[in-house]
Each structure stands twice: as structure tokens, then as C-alpha cells.
N, C-alpha and C positions, 0 to 999 in steps of 0.2 A: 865410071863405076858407080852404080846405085846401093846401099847399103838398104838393107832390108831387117825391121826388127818387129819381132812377137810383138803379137798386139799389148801383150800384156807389162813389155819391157816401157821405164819411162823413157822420156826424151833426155839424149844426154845436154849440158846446158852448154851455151851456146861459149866456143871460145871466144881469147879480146879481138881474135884479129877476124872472127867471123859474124861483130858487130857489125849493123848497118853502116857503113863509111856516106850514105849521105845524110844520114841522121848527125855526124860530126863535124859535114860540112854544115846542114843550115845552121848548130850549133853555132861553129866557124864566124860563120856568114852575119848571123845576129849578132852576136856580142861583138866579134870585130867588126861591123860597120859601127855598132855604138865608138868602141876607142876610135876610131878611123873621125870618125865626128867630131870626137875632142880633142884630134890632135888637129883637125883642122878648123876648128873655131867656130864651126856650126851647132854644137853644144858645149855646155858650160861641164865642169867635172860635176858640178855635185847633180847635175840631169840624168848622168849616167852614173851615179856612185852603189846604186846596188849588183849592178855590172862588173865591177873590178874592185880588187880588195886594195887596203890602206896603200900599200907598196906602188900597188899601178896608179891608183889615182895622185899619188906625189908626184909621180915620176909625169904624169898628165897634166900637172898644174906648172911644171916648168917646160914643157917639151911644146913645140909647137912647129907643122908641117909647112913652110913659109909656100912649099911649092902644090900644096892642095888646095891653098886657095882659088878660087872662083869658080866660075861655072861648068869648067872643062874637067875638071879631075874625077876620075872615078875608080872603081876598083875593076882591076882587071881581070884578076883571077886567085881563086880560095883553092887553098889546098888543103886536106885536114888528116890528122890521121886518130882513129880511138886509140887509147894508150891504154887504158882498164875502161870499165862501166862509167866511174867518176872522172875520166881525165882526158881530154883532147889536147893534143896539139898541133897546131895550124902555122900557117902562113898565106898573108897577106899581098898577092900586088897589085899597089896600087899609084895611080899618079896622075899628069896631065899630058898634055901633048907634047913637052921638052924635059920631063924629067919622071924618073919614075925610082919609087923606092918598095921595101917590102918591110912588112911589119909581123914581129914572130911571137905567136902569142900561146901561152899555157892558160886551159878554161879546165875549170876542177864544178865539180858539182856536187854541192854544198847547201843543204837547208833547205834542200825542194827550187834549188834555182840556179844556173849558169855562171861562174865566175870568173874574170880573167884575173889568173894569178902572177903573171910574168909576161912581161914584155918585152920584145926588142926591137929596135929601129934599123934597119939597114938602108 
């Protein structure tokens, strides 16, 4: 069904759930490969500290991926969903060849820029 409107009517604005969903992915996909990086020790927290707020980067300085290490681990697949204008939440899988985990992350957008506000580790 095609809805047709006077030229003269405006656009109505777009609802949350008829946001771009890959716009939330590369969201997704950016900031969580940044945490994805610091939990596997290929960045330091404060490289990626304008990426995730006070809460994540604590929870980043004791948390670390023992099975992301080396050269084999990658991410497998982003899931995202828009929540409003300002709020994605996503999930993460990722891993190596003998172990694979998922990382569930809340990115709020905040000050002209991407934030991961919530993490979890499964």
C-alpha cells in the first residue's frame, strides 16, 4: 500500500522503529570493535575513553578477554537495534576458533558523539 500526500502536506517524521537499522549497526560496529579492542588488549582504556563513559571504562580496566587473544579472534556478527534517535542497543559476537562469547552494549549519543554506556559480557 503506497500512501499519497498533497504536495502541500509536510512529511510526517520518521518513527524510532523506522530509523535506518544500518545506521545502528555501523554505530554498533564502531564503538564496539573500539570496547572489543580493550577487552582484548589491543587498546589501552584511556585510547578509547571518549567511546565509553566512566562506568564502562572501569568495568574495561578490570575485565579482560583471555580467549581474544591472538591473531585468530574476530567478530562474527553485529546485531543493533535503534531504541530512539539518541540510543542503540546492540550485541556483539565475537571470538576465536575454540571459544566464542557475546558482548551487549548500550551506545547513547551525547555531545555530538557515540557513547557506550552499558556493557555486558556473556
Amino acid at each position: 500500500m503506497t500512501a499519497v500526500l498533497a504536495p502541500d502536506a509536510p512529511p510526517a517524521p520518521p518513527a524510532v522503529e523506522d530509523l535506518d537499522e544500518r545506521s545502528a549497526i555501523s554505530v554498533a560496529t564502531s564503538v564496539g570493535g573500539f570496547v572489543f579492542d580493550a577487552l582484548s588488549g589491543r587498546r589501552t582504556v584511556s585510547d578509547i575513553g571518549t567511546c565509553v563513559s566512566s562506568r564502562v571504562a572501569r568495568l574495561l580496566l578490570t575485565t579482560r578477554l583471555d580467549a581474544a587473544r591472538g591473531p585468530d579472534h574476530r567478530v562474527r556478527s553485529v546485531h543493533a537495534c535503534p531504541i530512539t534517535e539518541f540510543a542503540v542497543e546492540a550485541c556483539m559476537v565475537v571470538g576465536t576458533n575454540d571459544r566464542v562469547r557475546a558482548l551487549v552494549l548500550r551506545i547513547e549519543r551525547g555531545g555530538g558523539r557515540w557513547v557506550c554506556t552499558r556493557l555486558s559480557l556473556l
